[in-house]
VOPA-781330 format. One record per residue (C-alpha): x, y, z; residue number from 1. Coordinates in Angstrom, 1 decimal. Layout:
// VOPA-781330
       x       y       z    i
       X       Y       Z  NUM
...
//
This chain:
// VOPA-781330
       x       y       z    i
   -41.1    45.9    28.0    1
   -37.6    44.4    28.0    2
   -35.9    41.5    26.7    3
   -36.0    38.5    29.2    4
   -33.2    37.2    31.4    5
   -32.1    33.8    30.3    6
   -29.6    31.3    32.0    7
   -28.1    28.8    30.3    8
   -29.5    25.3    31.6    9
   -27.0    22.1    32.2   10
   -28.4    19.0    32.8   11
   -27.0    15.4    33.7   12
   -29.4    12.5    33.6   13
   -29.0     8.8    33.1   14
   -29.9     7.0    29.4   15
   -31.9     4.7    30.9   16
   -34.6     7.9    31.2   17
   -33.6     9.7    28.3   18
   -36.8     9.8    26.2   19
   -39.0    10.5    28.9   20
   -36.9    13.5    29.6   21
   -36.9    14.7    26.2   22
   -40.4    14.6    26.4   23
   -40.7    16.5    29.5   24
   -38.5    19.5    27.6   25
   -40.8    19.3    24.8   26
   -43.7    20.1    26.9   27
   -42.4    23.0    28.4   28
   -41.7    24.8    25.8   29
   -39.7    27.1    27.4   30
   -36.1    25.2    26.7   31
   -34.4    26.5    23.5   32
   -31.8    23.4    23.2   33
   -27.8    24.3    21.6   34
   -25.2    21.4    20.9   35
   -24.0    20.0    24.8   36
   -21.3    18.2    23.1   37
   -19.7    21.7    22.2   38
   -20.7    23.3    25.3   39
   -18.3    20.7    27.3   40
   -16.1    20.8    24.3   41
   -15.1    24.5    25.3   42
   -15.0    24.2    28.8   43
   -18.3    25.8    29.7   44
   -20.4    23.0    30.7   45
   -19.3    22.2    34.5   46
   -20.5    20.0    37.3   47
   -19.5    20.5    40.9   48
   -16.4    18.4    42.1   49
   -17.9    16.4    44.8   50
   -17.9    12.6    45.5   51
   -21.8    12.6    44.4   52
   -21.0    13.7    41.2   53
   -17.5    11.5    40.5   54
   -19.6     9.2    37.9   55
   -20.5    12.0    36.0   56
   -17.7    13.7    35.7   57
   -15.3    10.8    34.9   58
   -17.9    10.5    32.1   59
   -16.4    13.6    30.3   60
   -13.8    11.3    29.4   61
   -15.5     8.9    27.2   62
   -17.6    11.2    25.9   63
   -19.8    11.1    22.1   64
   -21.8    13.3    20.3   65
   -25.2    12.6    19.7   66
   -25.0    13.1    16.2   67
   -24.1     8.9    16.2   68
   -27.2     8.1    18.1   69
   -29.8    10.3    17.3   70
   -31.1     8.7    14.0   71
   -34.9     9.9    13.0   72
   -35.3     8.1     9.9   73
   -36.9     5.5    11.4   74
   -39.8     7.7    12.3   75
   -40.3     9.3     9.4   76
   -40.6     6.1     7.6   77
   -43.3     5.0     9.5   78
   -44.5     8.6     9.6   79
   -45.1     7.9     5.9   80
   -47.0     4.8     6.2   81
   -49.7     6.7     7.8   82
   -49.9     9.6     5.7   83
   -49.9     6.8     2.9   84
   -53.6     6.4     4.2   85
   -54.7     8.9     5.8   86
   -53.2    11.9     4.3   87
   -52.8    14.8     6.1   88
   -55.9    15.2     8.4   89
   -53.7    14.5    11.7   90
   -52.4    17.3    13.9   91
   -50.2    17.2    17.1   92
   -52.4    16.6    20.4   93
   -50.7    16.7    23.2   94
   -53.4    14.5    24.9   95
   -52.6    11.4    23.1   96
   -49.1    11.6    24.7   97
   -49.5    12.0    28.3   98
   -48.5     9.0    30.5   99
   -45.8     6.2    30.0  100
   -45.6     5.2    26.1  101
   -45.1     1.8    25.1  102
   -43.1     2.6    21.7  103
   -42.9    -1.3    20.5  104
   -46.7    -1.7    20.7  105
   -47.7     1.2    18.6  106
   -45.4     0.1    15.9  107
   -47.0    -3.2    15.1  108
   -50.8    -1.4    15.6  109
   -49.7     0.5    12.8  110
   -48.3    -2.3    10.6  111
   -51.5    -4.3    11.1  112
   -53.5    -1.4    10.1  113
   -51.0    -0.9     6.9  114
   -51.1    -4.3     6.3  115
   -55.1    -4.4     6.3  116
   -55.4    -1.2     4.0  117
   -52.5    -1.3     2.1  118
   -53.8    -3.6    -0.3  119
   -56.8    -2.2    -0.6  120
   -55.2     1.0    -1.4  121
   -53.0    -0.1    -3.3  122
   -55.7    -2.0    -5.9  123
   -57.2     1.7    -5.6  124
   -54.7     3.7    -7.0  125
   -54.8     1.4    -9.8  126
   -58.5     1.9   -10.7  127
   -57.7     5.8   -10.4  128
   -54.9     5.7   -12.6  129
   -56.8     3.4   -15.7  130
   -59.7     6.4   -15.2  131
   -57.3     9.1   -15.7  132
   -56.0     7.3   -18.6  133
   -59.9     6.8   -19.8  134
   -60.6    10.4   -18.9  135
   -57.6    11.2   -21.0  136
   -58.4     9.3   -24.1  137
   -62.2    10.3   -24.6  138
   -60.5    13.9   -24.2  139
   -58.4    12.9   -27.6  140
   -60.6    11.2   -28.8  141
   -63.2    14.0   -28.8  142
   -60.9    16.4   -30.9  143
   -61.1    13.7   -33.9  144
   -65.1    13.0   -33.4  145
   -65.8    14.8   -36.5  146
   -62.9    13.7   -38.9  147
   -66.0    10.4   -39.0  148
   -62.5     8.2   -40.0  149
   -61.9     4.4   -38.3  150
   -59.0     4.7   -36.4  151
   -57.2     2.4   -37.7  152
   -57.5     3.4   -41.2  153
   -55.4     6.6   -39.5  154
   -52.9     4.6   -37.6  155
   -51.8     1.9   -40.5  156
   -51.3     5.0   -43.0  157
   -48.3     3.4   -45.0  158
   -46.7     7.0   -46.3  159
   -47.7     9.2   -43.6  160
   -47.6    10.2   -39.8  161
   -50.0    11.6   -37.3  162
   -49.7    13.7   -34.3  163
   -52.4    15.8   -32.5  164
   -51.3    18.0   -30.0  165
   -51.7    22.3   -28.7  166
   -50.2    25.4   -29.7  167
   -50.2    28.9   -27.6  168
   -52.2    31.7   -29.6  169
   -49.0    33.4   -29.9  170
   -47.8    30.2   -31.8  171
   -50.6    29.7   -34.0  172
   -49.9    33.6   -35.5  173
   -46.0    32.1   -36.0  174
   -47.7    29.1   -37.5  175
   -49.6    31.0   -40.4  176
   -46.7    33.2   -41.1  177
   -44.7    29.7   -42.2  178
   -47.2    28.5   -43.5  179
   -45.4    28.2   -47.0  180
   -42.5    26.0   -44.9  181
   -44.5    23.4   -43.5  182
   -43.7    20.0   -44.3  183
   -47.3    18.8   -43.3  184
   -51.1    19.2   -43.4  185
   -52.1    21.0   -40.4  186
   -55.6    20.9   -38.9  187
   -57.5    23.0   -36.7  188
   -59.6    21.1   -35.0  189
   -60.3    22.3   -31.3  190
   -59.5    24.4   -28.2  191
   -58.1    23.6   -25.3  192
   -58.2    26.2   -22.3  193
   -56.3    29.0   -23.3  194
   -54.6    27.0   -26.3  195
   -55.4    25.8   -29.9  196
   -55.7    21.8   -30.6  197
   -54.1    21.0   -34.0  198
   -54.1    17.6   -36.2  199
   -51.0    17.3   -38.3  200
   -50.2    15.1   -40.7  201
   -46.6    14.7   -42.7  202
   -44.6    12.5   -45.1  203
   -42.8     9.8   -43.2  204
   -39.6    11.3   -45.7  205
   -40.1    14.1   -43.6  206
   -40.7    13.4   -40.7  207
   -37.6    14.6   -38.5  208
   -37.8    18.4   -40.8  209
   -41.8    18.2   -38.9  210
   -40.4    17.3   -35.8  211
   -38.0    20.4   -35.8  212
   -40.3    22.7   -36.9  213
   -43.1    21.6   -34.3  214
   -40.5    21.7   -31.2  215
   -39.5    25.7   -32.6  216
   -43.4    26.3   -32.0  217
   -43.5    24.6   -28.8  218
   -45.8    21.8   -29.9  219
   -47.7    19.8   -27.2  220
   -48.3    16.5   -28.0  221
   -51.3    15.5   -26.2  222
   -51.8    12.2   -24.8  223
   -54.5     9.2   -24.8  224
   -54.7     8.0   -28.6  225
   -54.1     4.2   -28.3  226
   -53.4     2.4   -31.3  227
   -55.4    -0.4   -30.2  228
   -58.5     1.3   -30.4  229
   -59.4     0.5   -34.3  230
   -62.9     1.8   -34.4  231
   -64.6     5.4   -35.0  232
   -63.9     8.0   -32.5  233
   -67.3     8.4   -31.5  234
   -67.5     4.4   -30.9  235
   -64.2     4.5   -29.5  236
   -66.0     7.5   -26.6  237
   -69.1     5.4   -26.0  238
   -67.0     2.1   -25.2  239
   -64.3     4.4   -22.7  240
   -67.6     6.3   -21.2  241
   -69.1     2.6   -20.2  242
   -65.6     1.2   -19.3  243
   -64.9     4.3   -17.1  244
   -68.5     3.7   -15.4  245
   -66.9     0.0   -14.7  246
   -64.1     1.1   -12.9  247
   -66.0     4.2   -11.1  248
   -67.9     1.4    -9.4  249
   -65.3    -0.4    -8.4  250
   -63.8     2.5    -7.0  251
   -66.5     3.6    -5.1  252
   -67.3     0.3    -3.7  253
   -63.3     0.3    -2.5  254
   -63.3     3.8    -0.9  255
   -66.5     3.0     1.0  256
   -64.7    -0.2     2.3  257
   -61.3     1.8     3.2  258
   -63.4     4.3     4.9  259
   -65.4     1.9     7.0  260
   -61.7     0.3     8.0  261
   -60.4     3.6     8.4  262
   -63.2     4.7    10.8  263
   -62.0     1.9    13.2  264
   -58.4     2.9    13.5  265
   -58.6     6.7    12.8  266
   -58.1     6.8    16.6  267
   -55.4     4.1    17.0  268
   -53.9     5.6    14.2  269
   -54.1     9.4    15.2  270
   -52.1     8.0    18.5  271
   -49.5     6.5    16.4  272
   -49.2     9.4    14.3  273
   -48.7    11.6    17.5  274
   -46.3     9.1    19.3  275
   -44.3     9.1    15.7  276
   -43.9    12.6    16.0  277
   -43.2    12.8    19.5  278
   -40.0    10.1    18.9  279
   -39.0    11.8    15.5  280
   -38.2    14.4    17.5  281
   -36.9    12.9    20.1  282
   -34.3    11.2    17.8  283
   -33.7    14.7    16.6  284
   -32.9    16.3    19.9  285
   -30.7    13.4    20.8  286
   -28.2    14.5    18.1  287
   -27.6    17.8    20.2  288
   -27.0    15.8    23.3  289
   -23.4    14.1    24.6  290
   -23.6    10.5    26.1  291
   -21.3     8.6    28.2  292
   -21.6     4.9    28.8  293
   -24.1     6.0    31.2  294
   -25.3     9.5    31.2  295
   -26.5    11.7    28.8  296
   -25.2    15.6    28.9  297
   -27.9    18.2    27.9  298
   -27.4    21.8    27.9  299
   -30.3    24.7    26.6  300
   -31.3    28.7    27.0  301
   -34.6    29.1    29.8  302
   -36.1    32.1    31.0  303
   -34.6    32.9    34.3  304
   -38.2    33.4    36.1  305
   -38.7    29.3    34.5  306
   -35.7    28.3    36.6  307
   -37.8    26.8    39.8  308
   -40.5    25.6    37.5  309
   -38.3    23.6    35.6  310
   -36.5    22.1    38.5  311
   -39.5    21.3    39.6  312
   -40.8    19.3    36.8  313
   -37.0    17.4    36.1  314
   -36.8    16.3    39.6  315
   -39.1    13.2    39.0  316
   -36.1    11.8    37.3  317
   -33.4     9.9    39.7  318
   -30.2    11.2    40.0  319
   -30.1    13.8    37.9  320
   -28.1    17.2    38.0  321
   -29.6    20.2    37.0  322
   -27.1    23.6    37.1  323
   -27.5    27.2    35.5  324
   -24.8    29.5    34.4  325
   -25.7    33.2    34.5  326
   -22.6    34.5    33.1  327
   -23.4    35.4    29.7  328
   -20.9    37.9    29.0  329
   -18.8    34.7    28.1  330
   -17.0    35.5    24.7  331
   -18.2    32.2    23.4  332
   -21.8    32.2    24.9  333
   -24.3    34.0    22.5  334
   -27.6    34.1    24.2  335
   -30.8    34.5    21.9  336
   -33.8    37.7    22.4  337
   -36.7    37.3    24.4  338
   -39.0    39.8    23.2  339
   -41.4    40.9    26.6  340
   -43.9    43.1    26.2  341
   -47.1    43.7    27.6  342
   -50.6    43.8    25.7  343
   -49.9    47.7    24.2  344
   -47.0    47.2    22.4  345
   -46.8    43.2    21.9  346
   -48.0    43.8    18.2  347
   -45.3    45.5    17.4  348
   -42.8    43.1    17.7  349
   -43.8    41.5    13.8  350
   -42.4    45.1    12.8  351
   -38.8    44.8    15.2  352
   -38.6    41.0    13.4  353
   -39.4    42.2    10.3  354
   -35.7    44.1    10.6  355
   -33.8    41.9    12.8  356
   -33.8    40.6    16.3  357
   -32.1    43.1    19.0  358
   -29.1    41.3    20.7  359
   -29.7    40.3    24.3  360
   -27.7    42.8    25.5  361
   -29.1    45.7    23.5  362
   -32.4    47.7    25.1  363
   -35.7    46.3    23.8  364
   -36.9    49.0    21.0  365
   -40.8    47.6    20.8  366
   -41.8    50.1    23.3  367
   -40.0    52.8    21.4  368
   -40.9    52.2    18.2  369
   -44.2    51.5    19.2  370
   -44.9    55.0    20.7  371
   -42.8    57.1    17.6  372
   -45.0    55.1    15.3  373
   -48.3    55.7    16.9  374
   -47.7    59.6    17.5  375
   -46.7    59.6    13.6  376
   -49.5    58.1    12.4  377
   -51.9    60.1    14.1  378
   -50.2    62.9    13.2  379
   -49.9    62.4     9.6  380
   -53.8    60.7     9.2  381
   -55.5    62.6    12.3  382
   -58.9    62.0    11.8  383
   -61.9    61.3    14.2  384
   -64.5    58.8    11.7  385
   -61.6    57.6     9.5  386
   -59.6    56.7    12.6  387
   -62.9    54.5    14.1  388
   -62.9    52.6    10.5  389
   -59.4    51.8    11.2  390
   -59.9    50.8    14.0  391
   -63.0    48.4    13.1  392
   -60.8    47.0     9.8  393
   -57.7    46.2    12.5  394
   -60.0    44.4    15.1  395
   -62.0    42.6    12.6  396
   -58.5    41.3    10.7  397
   -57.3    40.5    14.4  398
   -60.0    38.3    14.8  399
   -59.3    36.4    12.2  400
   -55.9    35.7    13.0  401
   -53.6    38.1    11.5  402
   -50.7    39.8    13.8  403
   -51.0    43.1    12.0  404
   -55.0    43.7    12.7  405
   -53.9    44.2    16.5  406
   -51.4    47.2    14.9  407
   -53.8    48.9    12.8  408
   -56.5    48.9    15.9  409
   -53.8    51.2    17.8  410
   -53.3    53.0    14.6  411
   -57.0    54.1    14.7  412
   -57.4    54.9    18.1  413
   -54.2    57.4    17.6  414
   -55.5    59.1    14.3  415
   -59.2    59.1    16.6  416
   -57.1    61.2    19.1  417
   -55.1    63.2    16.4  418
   -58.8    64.0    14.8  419
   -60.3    65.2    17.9  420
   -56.9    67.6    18.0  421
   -57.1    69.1    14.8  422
   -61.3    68.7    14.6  423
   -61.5    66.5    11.9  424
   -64.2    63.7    11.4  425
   -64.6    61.9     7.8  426
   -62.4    65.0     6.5  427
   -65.1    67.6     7.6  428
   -63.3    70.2     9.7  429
   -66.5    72.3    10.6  430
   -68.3    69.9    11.9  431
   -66.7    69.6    15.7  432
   -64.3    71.9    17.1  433
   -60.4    71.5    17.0  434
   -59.0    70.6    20.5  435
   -55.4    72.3    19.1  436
   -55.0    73.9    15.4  437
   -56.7    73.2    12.1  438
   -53.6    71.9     9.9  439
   -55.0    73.8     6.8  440
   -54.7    77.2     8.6  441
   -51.8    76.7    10.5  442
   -49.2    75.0     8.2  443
   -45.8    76.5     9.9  444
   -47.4    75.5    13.0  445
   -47.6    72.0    12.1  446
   -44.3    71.8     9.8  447
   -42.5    73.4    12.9  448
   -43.9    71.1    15.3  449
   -43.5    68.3    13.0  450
   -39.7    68.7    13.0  451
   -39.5    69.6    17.1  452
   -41.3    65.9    17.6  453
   -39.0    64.4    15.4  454
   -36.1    65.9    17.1  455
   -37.0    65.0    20.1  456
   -37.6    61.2    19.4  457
   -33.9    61.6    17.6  458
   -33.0    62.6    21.0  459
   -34.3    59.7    22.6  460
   -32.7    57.3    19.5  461
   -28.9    58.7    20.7  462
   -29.9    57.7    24.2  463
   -31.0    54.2    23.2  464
   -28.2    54.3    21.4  465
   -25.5    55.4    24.1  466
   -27.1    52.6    26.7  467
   -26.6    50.0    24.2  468
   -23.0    50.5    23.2  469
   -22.2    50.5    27.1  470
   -24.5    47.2    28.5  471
   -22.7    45.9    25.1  472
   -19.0    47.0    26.7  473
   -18.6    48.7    23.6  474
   -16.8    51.6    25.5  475
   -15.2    53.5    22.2  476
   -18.6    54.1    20.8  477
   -20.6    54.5    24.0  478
   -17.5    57.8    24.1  479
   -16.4    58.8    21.0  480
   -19.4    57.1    18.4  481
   -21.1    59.1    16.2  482
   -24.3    58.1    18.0  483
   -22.4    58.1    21.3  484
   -21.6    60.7    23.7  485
   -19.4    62.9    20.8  486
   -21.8    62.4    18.2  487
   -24.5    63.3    20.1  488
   -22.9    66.7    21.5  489
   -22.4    67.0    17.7  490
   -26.0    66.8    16.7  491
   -27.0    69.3    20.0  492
   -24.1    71.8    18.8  493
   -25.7    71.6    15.0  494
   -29.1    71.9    16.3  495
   -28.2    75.1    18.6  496
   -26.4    76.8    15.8  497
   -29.9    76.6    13.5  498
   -31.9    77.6    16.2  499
   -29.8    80.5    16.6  500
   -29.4    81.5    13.3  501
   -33.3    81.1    12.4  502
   -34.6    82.8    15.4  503
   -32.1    85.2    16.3  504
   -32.3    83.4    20.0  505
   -28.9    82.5    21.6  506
   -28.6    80.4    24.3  507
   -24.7    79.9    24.2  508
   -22.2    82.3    22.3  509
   -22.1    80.7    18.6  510
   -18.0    81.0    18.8  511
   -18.6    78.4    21.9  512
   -21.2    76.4    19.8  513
   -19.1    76.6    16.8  514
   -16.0    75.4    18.5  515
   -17.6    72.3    20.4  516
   -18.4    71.6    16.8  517
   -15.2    71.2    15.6  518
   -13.7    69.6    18.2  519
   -16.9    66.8    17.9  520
   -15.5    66.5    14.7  521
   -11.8    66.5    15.7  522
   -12.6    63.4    18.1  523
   -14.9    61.5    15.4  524
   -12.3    61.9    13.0  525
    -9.6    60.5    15.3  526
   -11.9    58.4    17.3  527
   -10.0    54.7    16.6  528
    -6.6    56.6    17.4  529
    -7.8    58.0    20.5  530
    -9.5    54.7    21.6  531
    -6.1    53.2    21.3  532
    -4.6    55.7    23.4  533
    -6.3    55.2    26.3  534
    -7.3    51.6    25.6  535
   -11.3    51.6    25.8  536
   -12.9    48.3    25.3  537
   -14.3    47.4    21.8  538
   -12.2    50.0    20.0  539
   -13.4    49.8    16.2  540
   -10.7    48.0    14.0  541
    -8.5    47.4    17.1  542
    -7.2    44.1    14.7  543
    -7.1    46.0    11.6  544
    -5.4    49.0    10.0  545
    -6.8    51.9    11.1  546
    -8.9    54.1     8.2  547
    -7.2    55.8     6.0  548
    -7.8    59.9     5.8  549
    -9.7    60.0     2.9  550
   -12.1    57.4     4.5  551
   -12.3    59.1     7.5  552
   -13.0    62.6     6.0  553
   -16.0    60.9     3.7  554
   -17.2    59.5     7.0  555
   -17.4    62.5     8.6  556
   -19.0    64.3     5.4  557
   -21.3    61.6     5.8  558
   -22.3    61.8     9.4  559
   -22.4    66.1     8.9  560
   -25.3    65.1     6.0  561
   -26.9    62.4     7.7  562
   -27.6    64.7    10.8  563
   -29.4    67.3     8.2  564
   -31.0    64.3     6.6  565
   -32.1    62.7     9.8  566
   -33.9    65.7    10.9  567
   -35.2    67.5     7.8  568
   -36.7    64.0     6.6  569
   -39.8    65.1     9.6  570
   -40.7    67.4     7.5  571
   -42.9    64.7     5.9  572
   -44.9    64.4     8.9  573
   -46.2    67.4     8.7  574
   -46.3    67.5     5.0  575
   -48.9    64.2     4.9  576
   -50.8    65.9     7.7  577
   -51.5    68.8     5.8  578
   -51.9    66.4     2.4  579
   -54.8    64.9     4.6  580
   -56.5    67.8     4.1  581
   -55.9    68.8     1.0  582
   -56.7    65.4    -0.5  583
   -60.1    65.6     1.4  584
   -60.6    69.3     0.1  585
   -59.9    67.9    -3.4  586
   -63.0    64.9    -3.5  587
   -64.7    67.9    -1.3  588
   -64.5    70.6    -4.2  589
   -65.7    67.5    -6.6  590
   -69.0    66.9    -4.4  591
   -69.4    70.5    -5.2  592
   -69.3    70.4    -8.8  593
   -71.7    67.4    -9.1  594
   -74.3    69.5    -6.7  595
   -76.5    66.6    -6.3  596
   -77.6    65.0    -3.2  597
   -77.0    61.3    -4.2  598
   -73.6    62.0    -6.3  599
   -72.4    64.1    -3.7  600
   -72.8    61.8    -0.9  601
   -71.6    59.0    -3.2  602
   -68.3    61.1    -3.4  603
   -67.6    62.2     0.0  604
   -68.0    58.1     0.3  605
   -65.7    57.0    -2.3  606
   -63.3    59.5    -1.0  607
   -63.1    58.8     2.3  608
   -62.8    54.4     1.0  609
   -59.9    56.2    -1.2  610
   -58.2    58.1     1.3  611
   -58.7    55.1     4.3  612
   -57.0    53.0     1.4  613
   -54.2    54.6    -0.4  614
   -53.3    57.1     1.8  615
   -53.6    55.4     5.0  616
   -51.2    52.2     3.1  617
   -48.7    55.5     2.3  618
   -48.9    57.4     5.6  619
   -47.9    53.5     6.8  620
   -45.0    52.9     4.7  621
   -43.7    56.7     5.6  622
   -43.8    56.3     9.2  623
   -42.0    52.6     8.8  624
   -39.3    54.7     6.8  625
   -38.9    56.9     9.5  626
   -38.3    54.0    11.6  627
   -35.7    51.9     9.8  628
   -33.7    55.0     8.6  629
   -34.0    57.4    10.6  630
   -34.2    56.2    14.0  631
   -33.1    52.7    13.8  632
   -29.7    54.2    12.9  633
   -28.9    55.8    15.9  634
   -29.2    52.8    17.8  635
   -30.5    49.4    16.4  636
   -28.2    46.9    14.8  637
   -30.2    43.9    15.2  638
   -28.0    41.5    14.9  639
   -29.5    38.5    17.7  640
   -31.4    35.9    17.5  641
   -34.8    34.9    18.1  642
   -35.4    32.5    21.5  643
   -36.6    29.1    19.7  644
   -37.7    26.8    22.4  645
   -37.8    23.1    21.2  646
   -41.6    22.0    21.1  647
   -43.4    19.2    18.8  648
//
């Protein structure tokens, strides 16, 4: 429930073993690889001074970046030549590439298999292509079947032209309206899917006027009428049915023979196909590497608990030097997140990346969000059977694959609880007893508690918030922020005052209250002056000019509305708890009306499928809102970047 320590990895190996050690860091997994050559470029990839090491490091001097040696085009070409034949049906199996690889053999298996089938399909492609032309021209040919003209009494016309093509619906109504500006003989004579097939004929004198006027109605000219077919369109159909017969033969008799060939090298060629893959990226890595004459230079993010493991594994390799630097409050050094969460809240990541990655030095929000959002939910959709349906929908679409069934599960099992609280199963409130209030008879209760829980989780987001601005050394808003120590005396002060003043009950004098106020106000307002003064780290705009008044009295305007804002927006909780009900009362007082055993049943159905549906898809959005806006901005900026471990 924290994002995961990561060291930086920095590795010197010899050339002679680079693939294989690639390899090795694409198995793991665990190794999310950034550019060595500008790691040593800014001073931050070091090796020990010792007369062990003297090779090494003398190779700093003749270093290159591995942008000139890692070339993958190579790969990809070949890559091609089996996807040529075999299409996609390959995937990446790690078994085919275990053990020593002999790259120069698997490049001529695959050329004699090309070689072998690339004729073969080759000759194919040629029979397809003269069927789609057949299957084109007996589709022509069929619009003119009826016309009962020879062909080439059409085609040697000596004053006129001929073109058969489609028009839109929409363009057949423009058509008519001209109908007194054509320059042809138009003829309906077909349809086409969703369009009209036309015949039209026109002058030769007139052809380019036709032209213009057929392009304005987006004409489609369709293809397949061949002027050496002289006869009757029906003859001309019967000869291209038994000539497309011919070559269906053929290619049938072909496809069975490249089948049979494939069969015998699917396997050699599923190998290939993986060791391709395997080098591509290889090749690719390379280019984020530094090389000497004799070493290569590698540096990459691991999880610090991967450190011994991965050690472990690189020590097969001679001579190599493995080193980790922990120091990753280096200005230059941007480590990326490592979301780590256990089984409860690991769901709930997809909604943390939906907005943006924490930085690594920020607190992990998944469990927090997780818990506001649960404790939401159920308490804006608390209900005992509509809750287990939930429940059943999120672990059926978990089962099938999709991140956000394991969220809706926990979604259910809250609004189960929040049912059993306020009594409420399939909307019926009579039928078991409430463990806490019925929302419908208590509505203060609920709106009052609605905005207490929201409070408190606001609470909680200044906290989160205060924590991150000081892990991040961010010293000026961890003091004087508005969701640091000044802003959140601010909010406190506010919060006091409207107790008071609603209640009558005063736990401080309001002259005390009011005054801490003000001078919250006094410090936000001054907050980049006062930072300067006594020099805090991170002080905003320490480069810039500072804000001028008018800026800084909008912002504070803005932070005075945003605390009402922030904590009035809970309201809503309480509000869709209490629309529960009354939606449910609404199909209730229908079921009523009908007063018939079947029709009434069939309602209380349908409005339970309606209210599971609509309103559990609202209630979700809502509590999202509440997130993003209102929590989120006390102490999320999400501004890091996802850990990315190179893998095939």
């Amino acid at each position: 429930m924290a994002i995961e320590k990561l060291v930086m990895m920095n590795v010197v190996g010899k050339n002679e073993y680079i693939d294989s050690f690639v390899k090795e860091i694409l198995f793991m997994e665990n190794v999310q690889i950034v550019d060595a050559y500008n790691e040593i470029d800014n001073f931050r990839f070091t090796i020990n001074v010792t007369e062990k090491n003297i090779k090494e490091i003398l190779g700093f001097s003749s270093l290159e970046s591995g942008i000139k040696f890692g070339s993958s085009d190579e790969f990809v070409k070949k890559l091609g030549l089996i996807r040529e034949i075999f299409g996609d049906e390959f995937k990446i199996d790690k078994r085919y590439l275990k053990g020593d690889i002999d790259i120069d053999q698997v490049v001529k298996s695959v050329y004699q298999i090309y070689n072998v089938l690339h004729k073969k399909h080759k000759i194919l492609k040629l029979y397809q292509e003269d069927i789609s032309q057949i299957d084109q021209s007996i589709k022509a040919y069929g619009f003119l079947e009826s016309a009962g003209v020879a062909m080439k009494d059409i085609n040697n016309m000596e004053y006129f032209n001929y073109v058969l093509g489609t028009l839109s619906k929409e363009n057949v109504q423009r058509l008519k309206r001209n109908y007194g500006n054509i320059t042809a003989i138009v003829v309906h004579v077909g349809s086409d899917d969703d369009d009209e097939v036309y015949l039209v004929i026109s002058p030769k004198d007139l052809e380019r006027e036709t032209n213009r006027l057929l392009r304005s109605l987006s004409f489609k000219t369709i293809e397949g009428l061949k002027p050496e077919y002289p006869k009757r369109p029906e003859e001309i159909i019967k000869w291209l049915v038994k000539k497309r017969g011919d070559f269906q033969e053929k290619v049938d008799i072909l496809e069975n023979e490249i089948e049979k060939i494939k069969e015998r090298f699917r396997e050699e060629s599923n190998y290939a196909y993986n060791v391709f893959n395997l080098y591509k990226r290889i090749e690719e890595i390379k280019k984020l590497m530094a090389f000497s004459e004799e070493n290569f230079y590698f540096s990459g993010w691991i999880p610090s608990k991967m450190k011994n493991h991965i050690v472990e594994e690189l020590s097969q390799f001679e001579d190599i030097i493995i080193m980790f630097n922990e120091d990753v409050n280096d200005p230059g050094m941007s480590p990326p997140t490592k979301l780590k969460n256990n089984w409860m809240f690991k769901p709930f990541e997809f909604m943390i990346k939906m907005y943006g990655m924490p930085s690594y030095k920020e607190l992990d929000p998944t469990p927090f969000l997780s818990l506001t959002y649960l404790v939401f939910f159920g308490f804006m959709f608390g209900d005992l059977g509509q809750g287990f349906v939930l429940f059943l929908l999120g672990l059926l679409i978990r089962l099938k694959g999709i991140k956000l069934g394991g969220i809706i599960e926990r979604l259910g099992i809250t609004s189960m609880v929040f049912g059993l609280v306020y009594g409420s199963i399939f909307g019926f409130e009579t039928l078991i007893p409430a463990l806490w209030v019925k929302p419908f008879h208590h509505i203060n209760t609920i709106l009052i508690t609605a905005i207490i829980i929201g409070v408190a989780f606001l609470l909680v987001g200044y906290a989160y918030g205060m924590i991150n601005s000081f892990k991040a050394g961010n010293y000026s808003n961890f003091a004087l922020g508005k969701n640091g120590i000044t802003g959140t005396v601010l909010y406190i002060s506010i919060l006091m005052i409207a107790i008071a003043s609603l209640t009558g009950n005063r736990i401080m004098s309001m002259k005390l209250l009011v005054s801490i106020v003000v001078a919250a106000i006094v410090i936000l307002f001054l907050k980049e002056s006062i930072s300067k003064w006594v020099k805090l780290k991170n002080a905003d705009n320490e480069d810039h000019e500072e804000a001028s008044v008018v800026e800084r009295v909008f912002e504070i305007f803005e932070i005075l509305l945003s605390i009402v804002s922030n904590t009035l927006s809970f309201i809503r909780v309480g509000a869709f708890a209490l629309n529960h009900v009354g939606l449910f009362i609404a199909f209730e007082s229908l079921a009523m009306l009908i007063d018939s055993g079947i029709g009434s049943v069939a309602i209380y159905i349908l409005g339970n499928i309606f209210i599971i549906g609509l309103e559990g898809l609202i209630v979700g959005i809502q509590v999202l809102r509440l997130e993003y806006y209102e929590l989120f901005s006390k102490y999320f900026e999400g501004g890091g970047i996802e850990f990315d471990p190179a893998k095939l």
